[in-house]
N, C-alpha and C positions, 0 to 999 in steps of 0.2 A: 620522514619515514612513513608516516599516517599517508601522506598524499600518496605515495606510492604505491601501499598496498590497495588502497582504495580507488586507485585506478589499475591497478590487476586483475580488480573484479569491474573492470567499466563504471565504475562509480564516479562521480563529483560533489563536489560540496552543493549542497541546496542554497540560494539566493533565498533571502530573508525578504517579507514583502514589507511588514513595519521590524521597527528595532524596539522590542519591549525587555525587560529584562525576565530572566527565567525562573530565578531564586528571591526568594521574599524572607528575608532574617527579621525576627523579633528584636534579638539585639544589635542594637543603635552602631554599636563599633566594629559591624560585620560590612562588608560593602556587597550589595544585592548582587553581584557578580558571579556568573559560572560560566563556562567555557563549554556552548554547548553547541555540538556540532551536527547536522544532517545532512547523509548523505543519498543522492539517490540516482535513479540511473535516466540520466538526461535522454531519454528516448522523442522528448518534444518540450518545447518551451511551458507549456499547461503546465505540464507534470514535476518541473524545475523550483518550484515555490515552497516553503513552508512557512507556516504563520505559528504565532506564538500568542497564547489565551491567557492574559494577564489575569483577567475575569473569571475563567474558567476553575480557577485552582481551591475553590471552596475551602478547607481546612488543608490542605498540603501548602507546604512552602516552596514549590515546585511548578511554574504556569503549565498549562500542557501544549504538546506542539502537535500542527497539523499540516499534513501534507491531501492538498485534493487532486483526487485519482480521477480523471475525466473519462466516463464508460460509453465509448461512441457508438448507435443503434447500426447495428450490421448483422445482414440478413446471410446466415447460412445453410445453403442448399442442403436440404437432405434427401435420403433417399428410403421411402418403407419400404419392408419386403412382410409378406405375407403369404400364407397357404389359404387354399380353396377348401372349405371346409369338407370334410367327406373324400378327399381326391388320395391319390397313392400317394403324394410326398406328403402330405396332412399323417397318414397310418405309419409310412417310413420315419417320419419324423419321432412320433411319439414311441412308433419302437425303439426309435436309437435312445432315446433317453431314458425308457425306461429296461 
């Protein structure tokens, strides 16, 4: 049922890159184990991974998880527009606004 909805929204489970455990129990007769799931939306294999920070979890009993978002450098065109200082759409202009 989980997998269904979760791909109703185009999602998929996230591929795990090591297998650490999530949950850190002080008591001994707990077993480190939780069921923990990420999902995300496979638009490229980059973006398919999350990693999980044994080390990161300072006083929580909780590791944290991470997923890296790959931000690719892409150049988009713009285009200024501007008025000639002193000209009739520069006066038109400032009338219509005020």
């Amino acid at each position: 049922m989980l997998f269904n909805i979760a791909d109703s929204f185009s999602l998929a489970l996230s591929n795990l890159t090591e297998n650490f455990p999530t949950r850190f129990s002080d008591n001994d007769q707990n077993l480190n184990l939780v069921l923990d799931l990420v999902f995300t939306q496979p638009s490229s294999m980059e973006f398919n991974y999350h990693h999980i920070h044994p080390d990161w979890r300072l006083i929580s009993n909780h590791a944290l998880i991470t997923v890296d978002i790959h931000i690719n450098d892409e150049n988009i065109p713009t285009k200024w527009r501007s008025l000639v200082k002193g000209s009739d759409k520069e006066k038109k202009f400032i009338k219509d606004l005020t």
